[in-house]
N, C-alpha and C positions, 0 to 999 in steps of 0.2 A: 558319566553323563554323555562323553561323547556317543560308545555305546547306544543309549536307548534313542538319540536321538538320530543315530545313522537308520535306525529300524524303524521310527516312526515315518522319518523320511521315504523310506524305499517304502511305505505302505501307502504313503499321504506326499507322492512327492510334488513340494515346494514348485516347479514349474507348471504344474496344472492348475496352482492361483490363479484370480485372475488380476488382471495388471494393477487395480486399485489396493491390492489387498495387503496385509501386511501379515506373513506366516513366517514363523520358523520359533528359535530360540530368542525371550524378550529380556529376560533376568539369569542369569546364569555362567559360572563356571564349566567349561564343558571338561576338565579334569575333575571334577568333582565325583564324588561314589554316589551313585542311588540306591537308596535300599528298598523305598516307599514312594509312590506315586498316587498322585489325586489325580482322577478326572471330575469337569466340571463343563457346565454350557458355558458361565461367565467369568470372571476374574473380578470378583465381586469384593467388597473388603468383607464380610463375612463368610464367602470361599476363603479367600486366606486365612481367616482365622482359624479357621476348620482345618484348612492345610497343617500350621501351624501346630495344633490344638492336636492332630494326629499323628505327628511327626515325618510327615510327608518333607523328601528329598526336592520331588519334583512334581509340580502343580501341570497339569495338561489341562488346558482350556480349548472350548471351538470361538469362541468369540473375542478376538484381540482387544486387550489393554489400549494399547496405542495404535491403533487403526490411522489416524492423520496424524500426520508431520508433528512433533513438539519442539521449542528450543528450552526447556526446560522440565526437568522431574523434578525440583523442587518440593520439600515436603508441604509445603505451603498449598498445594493443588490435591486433589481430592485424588488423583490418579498420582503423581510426584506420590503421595504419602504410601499409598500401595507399594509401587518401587521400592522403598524405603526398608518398608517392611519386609518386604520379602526378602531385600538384599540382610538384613539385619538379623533375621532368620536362619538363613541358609536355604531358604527355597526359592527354587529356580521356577522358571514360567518359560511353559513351551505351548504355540497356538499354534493349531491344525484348523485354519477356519474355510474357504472357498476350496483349499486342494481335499479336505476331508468332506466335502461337501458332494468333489467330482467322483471319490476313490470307489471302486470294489470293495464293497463291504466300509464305504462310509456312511454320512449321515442321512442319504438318502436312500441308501440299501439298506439301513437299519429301518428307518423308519416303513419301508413296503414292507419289510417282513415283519415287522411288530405289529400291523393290521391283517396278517395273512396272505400279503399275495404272494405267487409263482410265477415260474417263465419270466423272471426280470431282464428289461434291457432298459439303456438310456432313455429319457424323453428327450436332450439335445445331448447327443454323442458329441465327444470328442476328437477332430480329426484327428486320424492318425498321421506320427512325422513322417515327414519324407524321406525318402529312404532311394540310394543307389543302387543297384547290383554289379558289382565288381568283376568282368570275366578277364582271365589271365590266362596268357600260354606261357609254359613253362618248363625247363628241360626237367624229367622226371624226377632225376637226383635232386631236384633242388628244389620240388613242390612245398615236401613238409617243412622248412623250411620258411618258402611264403608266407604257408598259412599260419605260422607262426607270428610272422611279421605283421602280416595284414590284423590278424587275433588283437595285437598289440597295440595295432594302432585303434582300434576302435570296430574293426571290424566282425562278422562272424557271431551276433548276440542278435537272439529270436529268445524272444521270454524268458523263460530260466536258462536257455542255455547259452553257451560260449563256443568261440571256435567254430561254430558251425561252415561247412563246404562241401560243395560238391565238384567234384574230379572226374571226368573222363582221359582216358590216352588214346590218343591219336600220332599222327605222324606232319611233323612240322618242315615247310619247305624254303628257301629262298637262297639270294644267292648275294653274295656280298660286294659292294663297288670297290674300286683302285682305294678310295679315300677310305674306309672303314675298316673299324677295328675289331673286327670279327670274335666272341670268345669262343666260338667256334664256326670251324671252315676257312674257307683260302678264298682270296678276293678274286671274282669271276668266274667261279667254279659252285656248280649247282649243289645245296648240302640239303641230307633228310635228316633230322633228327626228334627221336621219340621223346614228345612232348605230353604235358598235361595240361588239361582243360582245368583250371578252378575258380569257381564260382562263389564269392560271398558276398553279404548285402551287408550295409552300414550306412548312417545317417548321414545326410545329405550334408549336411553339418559338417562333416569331415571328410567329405570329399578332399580335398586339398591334403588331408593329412596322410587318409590312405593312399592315394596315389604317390605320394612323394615315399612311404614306406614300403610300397611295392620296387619302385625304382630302384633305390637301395637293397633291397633283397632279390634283386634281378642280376643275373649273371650279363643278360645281353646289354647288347651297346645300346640298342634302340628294340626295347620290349614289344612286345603284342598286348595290347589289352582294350577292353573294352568298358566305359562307364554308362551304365542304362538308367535312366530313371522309370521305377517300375509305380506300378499303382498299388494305394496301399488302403487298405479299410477301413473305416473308421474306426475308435475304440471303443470298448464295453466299457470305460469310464465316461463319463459326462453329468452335465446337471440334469438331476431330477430321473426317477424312475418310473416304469408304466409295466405294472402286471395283468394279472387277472385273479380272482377269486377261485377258489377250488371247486365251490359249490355255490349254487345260485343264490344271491341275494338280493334284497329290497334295499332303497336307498338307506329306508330307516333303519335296516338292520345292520348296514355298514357301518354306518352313521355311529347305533349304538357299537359297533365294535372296536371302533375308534375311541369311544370313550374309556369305555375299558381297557384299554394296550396302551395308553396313555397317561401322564401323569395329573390330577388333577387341578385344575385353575380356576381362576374368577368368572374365566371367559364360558369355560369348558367348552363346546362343540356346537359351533354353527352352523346350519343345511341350507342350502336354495337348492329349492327341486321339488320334485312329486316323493312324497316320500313313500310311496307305494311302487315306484318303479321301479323295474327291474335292472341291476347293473351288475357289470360281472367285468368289466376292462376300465381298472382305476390306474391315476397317475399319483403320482408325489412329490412334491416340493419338499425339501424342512426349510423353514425360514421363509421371507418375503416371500412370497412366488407370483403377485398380481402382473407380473413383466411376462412371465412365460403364457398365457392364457391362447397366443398362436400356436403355438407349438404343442400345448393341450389337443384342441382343435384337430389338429393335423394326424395325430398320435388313437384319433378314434375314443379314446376315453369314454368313458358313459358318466365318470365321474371325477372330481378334481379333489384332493388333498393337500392343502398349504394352511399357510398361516398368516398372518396382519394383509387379512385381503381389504380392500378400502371401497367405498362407499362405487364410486363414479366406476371402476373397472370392474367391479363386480356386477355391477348394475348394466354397464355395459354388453356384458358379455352375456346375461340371462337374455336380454332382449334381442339381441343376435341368434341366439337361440330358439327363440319363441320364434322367430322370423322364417330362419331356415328349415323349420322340421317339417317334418312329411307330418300328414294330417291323423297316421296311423301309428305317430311316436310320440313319443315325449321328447322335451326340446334337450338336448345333451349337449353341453354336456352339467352335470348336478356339479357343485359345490359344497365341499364340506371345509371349512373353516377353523384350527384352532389356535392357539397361543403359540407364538414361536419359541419360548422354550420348551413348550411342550412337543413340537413338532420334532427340534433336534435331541430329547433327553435320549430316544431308544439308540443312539451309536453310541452313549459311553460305556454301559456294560461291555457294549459287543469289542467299543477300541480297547477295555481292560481286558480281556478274555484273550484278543487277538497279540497283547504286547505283551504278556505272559506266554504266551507261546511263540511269538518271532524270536522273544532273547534265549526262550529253550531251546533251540536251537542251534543257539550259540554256543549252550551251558552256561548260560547265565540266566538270573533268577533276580527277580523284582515281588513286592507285595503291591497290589493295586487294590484302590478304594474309587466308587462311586458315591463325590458328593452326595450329601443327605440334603443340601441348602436348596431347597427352590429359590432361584434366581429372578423369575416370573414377578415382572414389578408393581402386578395389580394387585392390592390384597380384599378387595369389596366390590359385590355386587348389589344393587339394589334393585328390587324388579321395579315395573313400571305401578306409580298408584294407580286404587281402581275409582278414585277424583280425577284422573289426569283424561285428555283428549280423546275423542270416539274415534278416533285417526286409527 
């Protein structure tokens, strides 16, 4: 268990929540063996069952069991009984829900590519940490060394890698007082010694730690070094994604594409818009997304893709629309509307796919299944009668 949850973690990690949220491991042993993993949108009692029912180790859900505080699991309680069950079982419940939401190649990278789009980047990126750069003077002999130290302490890690430095040699100059304890040279007496330049970055975070690990791995009495805070870019994770279409499309034919890539619901696929115009620079939400519609705006969109969009901000933001457009557009940006479990189903193939291949890596080996349960709690549509209102 510990295993697939370290991997889930480095893909979906746990600090990119956001503060309200409630991710990680909910039910579980983490010495426990996985052989078989569910994925699911909910933690539903007929998800378990099905967990259950297919001999799954380990349940992966995007939507948390226990989202608010509880003082009891009690089987008495409709969610207590779930716990219950699982722990009774042997199946564990792991939820990736806001950090899979922000991930490369989460539920919002799935969902743009399961409509077709390219050239994906964030619609609200993630800043990136803040970050130090470390310069050190150093006697030669005792660079690799440093870098060893500073490595250790945290420093020297750019993406995949570790250790990272950069090292020049120069020639280092000073000269020591009556009171100092020179580990090299004689006090009052001018010394050169061939030194090294090295340079590594570490999180700001640990400022305190590499610096005291440098000291320690410093031969001198009173080292040379410098601590910089550099600027840092924002990240390719964040909420929501804004592509483009490869080839030209009509609203309506987005519209229909959407339906199709999609899983079907009560709701199926809402439009506000012209649906004869043309768009080609779509955004995406999976789940609520009626909060982001600035940042839509901002981002150029021609068209918007989320889910449980609500009467007053939707309506809002059409008429905003209509307001602002040149006389020779149409008002942008379109709205296409669906189910929110249908908005996040397209990341669990892709998180099955992706945790099959993190633990190969390892040389470790899991079977993964993609719930069959629609979780989507509408089961009925009624059109409108045609006795009802000329409205």
């Amino acid at each position: 268990m510990a295993d697939v949850v370290g991997v889930l973690e480095r893909r979906y990690p746990p600090g990119t929540a956001e503060g309200w949220d409630a991710v990680g491991l909910v039910v579980g042993d983490p010495a426990q063996p996985v052989r078989t993993v569910l994925l699911a949108v909910d933690p539903t009692a007929a998800v378990v069952d099905e967990a259950i029912a297919t001999g799954a180790d380990l349940l992966v859900t995007h939507h948390p069991l226990l989202l608010r505080p509880v003082h009891s699991v009690a089987a008495t309680t409709a969610k207590g009984a779930v716990v219950h069950r699982l722990i009774r079982a042997g199946v564990a419940l792991y939820v990736a829900h806001t950090n899979a939401d922000a991930a490369d190649g989460g539920v919002a990278h799935a969902l743009a590519e399961a409509v077709g789009l390219v050239d994906l980047e964030p619609l609200v990126a993630l800043p990136g940490e803040p970050m130090d750069k470390h310069v050190v003077f150093i006697p030669e002999p005792d660079a690799d060394a440093l870098v060893d130290a500073l490595a250790a302490a945290g420093a020297g890690r750019i993406g995949e890698y570790s250790r990272a430095a950069w090292t020049a040699s120069g020639t280092g100059t000073f000269v020591p007082s009556e009171a100092a304890h020179p580990a090299i040279g004689t006090a009052g007496v001018v010394e050169e010694v061939a030194e090294r330049r090295v340079e590594m970055v570490a999180p700001r975070r640990l400022r305190s730690t590499v610096v005291a690990a440098m000291r320690a791995a410093h031969p001198y009495e009173e080292p040379a070094f410098d601590v910089l805070e550099v600027a840092v870019p924002d990240r390719r994770t964040g909420t929501g994604r804004v592509g483009r279409l490869p080839t030209s499309s009509t609203l309506r034919e987005f519209a229909e594409r959407v339906a199709r890539a999609l899983p079907a619901t009560e709701q199926g696929v809402r439009v506000a818009g012209d649906l004869d115009a043309p768009v080609e620079r779509v955004a995406v939400v999976g789940g609520s997304g009626d909060s982001l519609f600035d940042a839509v705006r901002a981002s150029g969109a021609d068209v918007y893709l989320t889910a449980d969009l609500r009467h007053h901000p939707a309506s809002e933001l059409r008429e905003r629309a209509e307001f602002e457009r040149r006389d020779d557009d149409a008002a942008r940006p379109f709205l296409v509307d669906v189910a929110h479990f249908a908005s996040e189903w397209p990341w669990l193939p892709r998180a099955a796919a992706d945790l099959v291949a993190d633990l190969a890596t390892r040389g470790t080996t899991v079977v993964t299944r993609v719930s069959t349960v629609r979780t989507d709690p509408w089961t009925a549509r009624l059109a409108a009668s045609p006795e009802g209102s000329d409205l």
